[in-house]
C-alpha positions in Angstrom: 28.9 -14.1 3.9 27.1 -12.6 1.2 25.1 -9.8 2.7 21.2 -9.2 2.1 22.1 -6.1 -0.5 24.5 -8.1 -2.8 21.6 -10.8 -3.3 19.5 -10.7 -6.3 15.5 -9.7 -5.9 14.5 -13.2 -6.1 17.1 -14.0 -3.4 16.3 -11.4 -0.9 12.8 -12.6 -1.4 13.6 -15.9 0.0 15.9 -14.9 2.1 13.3 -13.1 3.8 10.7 -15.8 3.4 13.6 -18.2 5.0 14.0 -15.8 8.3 10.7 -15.1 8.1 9.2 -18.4 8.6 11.8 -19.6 10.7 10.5 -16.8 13.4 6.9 -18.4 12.7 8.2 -21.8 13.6 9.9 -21.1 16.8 7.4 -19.1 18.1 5.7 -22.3 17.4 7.7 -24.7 18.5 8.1 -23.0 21.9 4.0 -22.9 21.6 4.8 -26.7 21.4 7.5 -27.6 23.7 5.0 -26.0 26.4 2.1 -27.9 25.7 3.7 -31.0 25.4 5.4 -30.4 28.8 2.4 -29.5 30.6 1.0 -32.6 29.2 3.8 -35.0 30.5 3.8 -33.4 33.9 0.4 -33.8 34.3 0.2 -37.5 33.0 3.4 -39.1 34.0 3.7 -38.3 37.4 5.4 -35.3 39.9 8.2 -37.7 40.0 9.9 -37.3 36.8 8.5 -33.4 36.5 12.1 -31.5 36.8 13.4 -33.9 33.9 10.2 -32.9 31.8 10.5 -29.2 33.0 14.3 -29.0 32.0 14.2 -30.6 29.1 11.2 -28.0 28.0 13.0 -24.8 29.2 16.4 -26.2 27.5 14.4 -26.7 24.0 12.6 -23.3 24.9 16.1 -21.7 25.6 17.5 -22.8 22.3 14.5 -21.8 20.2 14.9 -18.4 21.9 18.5 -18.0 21.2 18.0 -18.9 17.8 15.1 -16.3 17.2 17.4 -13.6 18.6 20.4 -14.4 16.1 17.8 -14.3 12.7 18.3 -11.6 11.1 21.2 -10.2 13.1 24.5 -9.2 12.8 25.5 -13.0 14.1 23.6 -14.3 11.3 24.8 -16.8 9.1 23.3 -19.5 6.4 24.9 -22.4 8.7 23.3 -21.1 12.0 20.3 -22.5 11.1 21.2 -26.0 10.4 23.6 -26.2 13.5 20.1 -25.4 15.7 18.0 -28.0 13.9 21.3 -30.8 14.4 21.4 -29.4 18.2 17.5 -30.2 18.5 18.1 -33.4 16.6 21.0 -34.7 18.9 19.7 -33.3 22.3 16.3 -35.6 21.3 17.8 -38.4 20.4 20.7 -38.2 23.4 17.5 -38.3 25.6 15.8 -41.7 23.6 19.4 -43.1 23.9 20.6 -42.1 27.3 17.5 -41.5 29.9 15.6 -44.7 31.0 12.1 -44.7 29.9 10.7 -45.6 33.3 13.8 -45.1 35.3 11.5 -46.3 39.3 10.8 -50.0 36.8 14.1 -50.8 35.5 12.5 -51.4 32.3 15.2 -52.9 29.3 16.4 -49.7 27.4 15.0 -51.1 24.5 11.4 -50.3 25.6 11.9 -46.8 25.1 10.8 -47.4 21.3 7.6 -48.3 22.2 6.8 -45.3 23.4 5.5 -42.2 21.3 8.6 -41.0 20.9 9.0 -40.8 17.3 7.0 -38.4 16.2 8.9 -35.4 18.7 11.1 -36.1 15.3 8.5 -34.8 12.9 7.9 -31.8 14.9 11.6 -31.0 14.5 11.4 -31.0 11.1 7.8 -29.0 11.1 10.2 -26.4 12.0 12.5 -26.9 9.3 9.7 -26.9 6.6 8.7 -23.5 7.5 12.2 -22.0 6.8 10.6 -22.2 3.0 14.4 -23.5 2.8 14.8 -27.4 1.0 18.3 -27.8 1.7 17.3 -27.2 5.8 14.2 -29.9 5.1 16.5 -32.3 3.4 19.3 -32.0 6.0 16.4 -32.4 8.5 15.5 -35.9 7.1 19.1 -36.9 6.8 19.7 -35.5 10.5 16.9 -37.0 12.2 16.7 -40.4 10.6 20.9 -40.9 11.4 19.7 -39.6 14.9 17.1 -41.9 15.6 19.4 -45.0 14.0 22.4 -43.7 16.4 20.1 -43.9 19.5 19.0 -47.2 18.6 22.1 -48.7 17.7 23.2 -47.3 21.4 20.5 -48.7 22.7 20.6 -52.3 20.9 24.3 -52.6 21.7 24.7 -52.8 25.0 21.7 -55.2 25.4 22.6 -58.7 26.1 19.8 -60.1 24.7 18.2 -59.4 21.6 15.1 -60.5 19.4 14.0 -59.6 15.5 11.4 -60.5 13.8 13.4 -63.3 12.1 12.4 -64.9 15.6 8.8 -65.2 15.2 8.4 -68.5 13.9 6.8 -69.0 10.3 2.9 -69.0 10.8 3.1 -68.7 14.1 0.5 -69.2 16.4 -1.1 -66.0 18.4 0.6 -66.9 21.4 4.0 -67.4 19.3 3.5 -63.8 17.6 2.8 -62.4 21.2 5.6 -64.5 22.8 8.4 -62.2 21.0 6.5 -59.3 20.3 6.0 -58.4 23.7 9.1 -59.5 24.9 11.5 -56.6 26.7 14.0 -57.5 24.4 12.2 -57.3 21.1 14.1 -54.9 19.0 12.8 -55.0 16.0 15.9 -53.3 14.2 13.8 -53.4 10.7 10.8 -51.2 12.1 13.9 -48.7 13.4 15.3 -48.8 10.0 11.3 -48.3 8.5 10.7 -45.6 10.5 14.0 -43.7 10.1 13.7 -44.4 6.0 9.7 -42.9 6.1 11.3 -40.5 8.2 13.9 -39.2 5.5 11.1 -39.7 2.3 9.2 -37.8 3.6 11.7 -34.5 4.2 12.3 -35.5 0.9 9.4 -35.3 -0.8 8.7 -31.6 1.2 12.1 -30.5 -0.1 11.0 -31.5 -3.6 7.5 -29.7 -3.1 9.1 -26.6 -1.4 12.2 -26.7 -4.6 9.7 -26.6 -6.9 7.5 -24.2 -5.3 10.6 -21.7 -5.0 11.3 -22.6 -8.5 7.5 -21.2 -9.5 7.8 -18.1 -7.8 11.5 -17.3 -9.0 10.1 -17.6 -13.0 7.8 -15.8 -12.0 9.6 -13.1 -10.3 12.2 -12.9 -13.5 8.9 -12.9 -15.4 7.8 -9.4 -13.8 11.3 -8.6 -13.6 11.3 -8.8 -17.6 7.7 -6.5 -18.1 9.3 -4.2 -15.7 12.3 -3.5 -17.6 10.6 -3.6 -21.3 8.0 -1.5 -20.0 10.7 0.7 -18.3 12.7 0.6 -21.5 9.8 0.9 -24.3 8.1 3.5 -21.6 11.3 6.0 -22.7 9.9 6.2 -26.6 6.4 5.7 -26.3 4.0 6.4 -23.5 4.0 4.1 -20.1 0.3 3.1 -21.0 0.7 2.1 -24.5 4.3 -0.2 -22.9 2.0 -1.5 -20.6 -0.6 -2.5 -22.9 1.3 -3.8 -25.9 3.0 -5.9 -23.7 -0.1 -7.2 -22.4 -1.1 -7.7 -25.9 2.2 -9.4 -26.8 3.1 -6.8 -29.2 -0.6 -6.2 -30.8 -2.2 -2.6 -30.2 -5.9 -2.2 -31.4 -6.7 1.0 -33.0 -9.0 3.0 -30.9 -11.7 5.3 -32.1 -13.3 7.4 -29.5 -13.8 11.3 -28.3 -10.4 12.6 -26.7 -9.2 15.9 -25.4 -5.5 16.8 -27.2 -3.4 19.1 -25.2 -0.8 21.0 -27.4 2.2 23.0 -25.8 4.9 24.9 -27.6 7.5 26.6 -26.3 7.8 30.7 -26.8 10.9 31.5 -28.1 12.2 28.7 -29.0 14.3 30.2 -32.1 16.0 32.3 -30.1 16.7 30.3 -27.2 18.8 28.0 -29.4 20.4 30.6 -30.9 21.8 32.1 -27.8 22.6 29.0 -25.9 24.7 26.4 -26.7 23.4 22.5 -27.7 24.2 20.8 -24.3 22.4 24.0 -22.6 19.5 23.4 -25.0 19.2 19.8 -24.4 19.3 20.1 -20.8 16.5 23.0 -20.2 13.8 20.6 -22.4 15.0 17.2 -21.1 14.1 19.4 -17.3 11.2 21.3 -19.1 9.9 17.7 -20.5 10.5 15.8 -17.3 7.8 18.4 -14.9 5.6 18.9 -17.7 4.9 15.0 -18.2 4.2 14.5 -14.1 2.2 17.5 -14.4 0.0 15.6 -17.3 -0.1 12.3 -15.5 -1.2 13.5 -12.5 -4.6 14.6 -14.7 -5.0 11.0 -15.9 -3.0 12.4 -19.5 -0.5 10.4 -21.5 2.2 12.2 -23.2 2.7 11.0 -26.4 5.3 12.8 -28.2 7.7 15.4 -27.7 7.9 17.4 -31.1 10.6 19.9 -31.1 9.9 21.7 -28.7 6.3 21.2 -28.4 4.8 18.5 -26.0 1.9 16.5 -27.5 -0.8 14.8 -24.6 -4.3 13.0 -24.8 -6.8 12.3 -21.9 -9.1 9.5 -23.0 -6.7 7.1 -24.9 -5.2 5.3 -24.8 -6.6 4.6 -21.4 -9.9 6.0 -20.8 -10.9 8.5 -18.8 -14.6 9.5 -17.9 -12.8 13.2 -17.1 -10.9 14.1 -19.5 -12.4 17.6 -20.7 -11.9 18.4 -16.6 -8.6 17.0 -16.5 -7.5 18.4 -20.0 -7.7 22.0 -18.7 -6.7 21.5 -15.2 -3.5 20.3 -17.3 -3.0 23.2 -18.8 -3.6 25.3 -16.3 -0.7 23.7 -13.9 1.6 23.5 -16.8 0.9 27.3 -17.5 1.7 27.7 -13.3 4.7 25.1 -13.5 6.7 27.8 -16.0 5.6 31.0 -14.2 7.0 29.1 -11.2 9.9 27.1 -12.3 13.4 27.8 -14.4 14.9 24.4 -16.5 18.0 23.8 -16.0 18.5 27.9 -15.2 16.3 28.8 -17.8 12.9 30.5 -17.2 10.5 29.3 -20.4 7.1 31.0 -21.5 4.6 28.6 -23.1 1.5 28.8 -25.4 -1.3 26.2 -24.8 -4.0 24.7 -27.1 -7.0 22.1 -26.0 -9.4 20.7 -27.9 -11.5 17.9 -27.9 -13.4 16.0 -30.4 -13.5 11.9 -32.0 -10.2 10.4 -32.7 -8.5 7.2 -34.0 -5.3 6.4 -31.9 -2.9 3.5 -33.0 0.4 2.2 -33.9 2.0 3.0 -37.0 4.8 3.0 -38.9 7.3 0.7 -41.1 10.7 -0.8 -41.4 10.7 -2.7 -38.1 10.1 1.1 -36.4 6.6 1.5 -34.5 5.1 4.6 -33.0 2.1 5.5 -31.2 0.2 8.4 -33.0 -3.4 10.5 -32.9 -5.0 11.5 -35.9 -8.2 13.7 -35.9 -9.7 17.0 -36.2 -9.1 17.6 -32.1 -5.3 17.5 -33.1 -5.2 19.2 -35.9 -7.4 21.8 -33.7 -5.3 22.1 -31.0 -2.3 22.5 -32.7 -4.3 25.5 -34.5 -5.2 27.1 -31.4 -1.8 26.9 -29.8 -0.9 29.1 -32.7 -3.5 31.6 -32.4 -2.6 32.5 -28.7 -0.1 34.8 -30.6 -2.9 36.3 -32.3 -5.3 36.5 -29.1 -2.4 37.4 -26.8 -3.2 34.5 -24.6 -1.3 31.5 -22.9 -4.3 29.4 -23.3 -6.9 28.7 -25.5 -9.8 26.0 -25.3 -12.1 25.1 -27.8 -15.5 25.7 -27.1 -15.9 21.5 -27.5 -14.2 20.7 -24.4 -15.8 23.4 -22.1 -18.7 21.9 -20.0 -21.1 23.0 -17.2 -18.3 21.8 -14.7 -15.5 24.1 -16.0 -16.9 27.1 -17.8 -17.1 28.9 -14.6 -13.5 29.2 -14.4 -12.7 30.3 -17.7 -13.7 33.3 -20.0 -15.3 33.3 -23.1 -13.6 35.0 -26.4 -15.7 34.8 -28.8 -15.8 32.7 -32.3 -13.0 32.9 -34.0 -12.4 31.1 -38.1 -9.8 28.3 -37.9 -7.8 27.5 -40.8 -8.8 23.9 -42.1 -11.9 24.2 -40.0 -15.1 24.8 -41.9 -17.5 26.2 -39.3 -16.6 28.8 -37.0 -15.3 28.0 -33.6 -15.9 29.0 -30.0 -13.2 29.3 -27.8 -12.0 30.2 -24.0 -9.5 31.3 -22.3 -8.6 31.5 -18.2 -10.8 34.0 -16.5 
């Protein structure tokens, strides 16, 4: 038996659509079984009540039984089809064995003139909702041999027999009615119509239900496939860009707009990789990385590059973000914490931060068959500027007066103006209070 873990996503899902819907259908079959038994009680007379009753509570019993062994330890991809045979042969041992008005001594044959048929369509209701086409298909095949065994049961041991064949050519009405209504009209082709609409029809729900399955599975593998490009891509460019050139089959507008850049460099980095080894080196910024990217995405930021040592984020693009002077220092101001608070692979770091915020153009670029996602503007170049002068200032963090609003200039602490090189005008900038 292959268990539930070993199947493929798509599988499980059907799997579980399969025990799923089976559940549904017995609960309302036995919703059913006790209507349908009230009903013949109640209209067919107390005499033939236990025979309605026990066939009702055996159905019910079986249904139940069934319900308890989906999904269980028990479970296997035959138990279903052995219950919807069982139902199949229990009904039509009943049309072939029990009299159909046993106090009349009516000819057995008369028992298909009664509605018994379609108790066979509610069978394969059930099958249907198993979402399962080979259970549907069986169904058909099951029910329509069932039906033909009964009445071939039933026709053989008659003495007496009439067909159609024996209604004379243009009869009369009172020629038609003369075998029609006769006990022992058998009519062995309606039998065989019945059981053949019977099968067609499980048929054409198989096909429906195959085809349906067959929808959902593409497009499963479909979203399997954007998962693991975007997954993939997501490791060299940011998660939002994946997402949206994917989208875009490939194509990334440019995108002008006002951003804040977040710049953070490592202190110390010289020395740390002189005094510890490559693998060592690797390991405290692939830790250091790791935290300080969920610390940027949790602000709304998108990382977009790791250079050296120094970790490169924008708030506002690619995907906007009303916030993003708010979120820009609140950044900072948890990645400043995360270091205080956390070693990297056993190593305690010490970074300088630089935020600015101004217009920039943000795109894909490159050549040779190799893409990246890049920023250009004068927020970058400014941030990157200010990250520098923290050395200067003795600071961890410095903002540019630009990105400081009514909302956030409580918390932080003015410097002064300070001349940026590359920058024409004199610039304001902040630090934490």
């Amino acid at each position: 038996m292959i268990s539930y873990t070993q199947k493929s996503q798509s599988d499980q899902m059907f799997y579980a659509a399969e025990q799923a819907g089976l559940k549904l259908a017995i609960k309302g079959r036995i919703v059913a079984v006790v209507f349908i038994t009230t009903l013949l009680v109640t209209t067919r007379g107390v005499d033939r009540a236990p025979e309605f009753i026990l066939g009702g509570l055996l159905f019910i019993g079986l249904g139940l039984l069934h319900f308890r062994i989906i999904g269980s330890s028990y479970d296997r991809p035959w138990i279903k089809f052995i219950f919807i045979t069982t139902d199949f042969v229990l009904l039509s041992g009943a049309v072939a064995f029990l009299p159909a008005e046993p106090g009349l001594q009516l000819p057995d044959a008369m028992i298909f003139r009664f509605q018994v048929f379609p108790f066979y369509f509610l069978i394969l209701a059930v099958a249907a909702f198993s979402f399962s086409p080979g259970l549907v298909l069986w169904s058909g095949v099951a029910g329509a041999a069932g039906w033909m065994a009964a009445f071939i049961h039933v026709r053989s041991s008659m003495e007496r027999t009439l067909e159609w064949d024996d209604i004379p050519v243009k009869p009369t009405p009172e020629e038609f009615l003369a075998v029609f209504l006769d006990p022992d009209f058998v009519a062995t082709g309606t039998r065989m119509q019945e059981a053949t609409v019977f099968f067609v029809v499980a048929m054409l729900i198989a096909i429906v239900m195959q085809r349906a399955r067959d929808v959902v599975r593409r497009q499963l593998e479909a979203e399997q496939g954007v998962a693991a490009i975007s997954q993939l891509f997501g490791r060299f460019v940011p998660k939002a860009v994946a997402d949206s050139m994917i989208r875009q089959e490939g194509a990334l507008e440019p995108v002008g707009r006002e951003a804040t850049v977040l710049i953070a460099d490592v202190a110390g980095f010289t020395n740390l990789t002189e005094t510890k080894g490559a693998q060592a080196v690797v390991d405290t910024f692939n830790d250091y990385f790791e935290a300080a990217s969920e610390v940027i995405g949790k602000h709304n930021g998108v990382v977009t590059q790791f250079i050296g040592d120094a970790v490169f984020a924008t708030f506002n693009v690619p995907a906007e973000d009303l916030e993003h002077r708010r979120n820009g220092i609140n950044a900072a101001v948890d990645l400043l914490e995360l270091v205080q608070s956390t070693t990297f692979a056993g190593e305690k770091l010490s970074i300088r931060v630089g935020v600015s915020t101004g217009p920039v153009i943000a795109g894909n670029v490159g050549g040779g068959g190799r893409v990246t996602y890049t920023v250009y503007g004068e927020a970058v170049n400014l941030a990157s500027r200010l990250e520098a002068l923290n050395k200067e200032q003795g600071t961890s963090l410095l903002i540019s007066g630009t990105t400081v609003d009514e909302a956030t200039q409580s918390s932080l602490k003015k410097i002064g103006q300070v001349e940026v090189r590359g920058v024409s005008q004199p610039i304001e900038i902040f630090t934490l209070a």
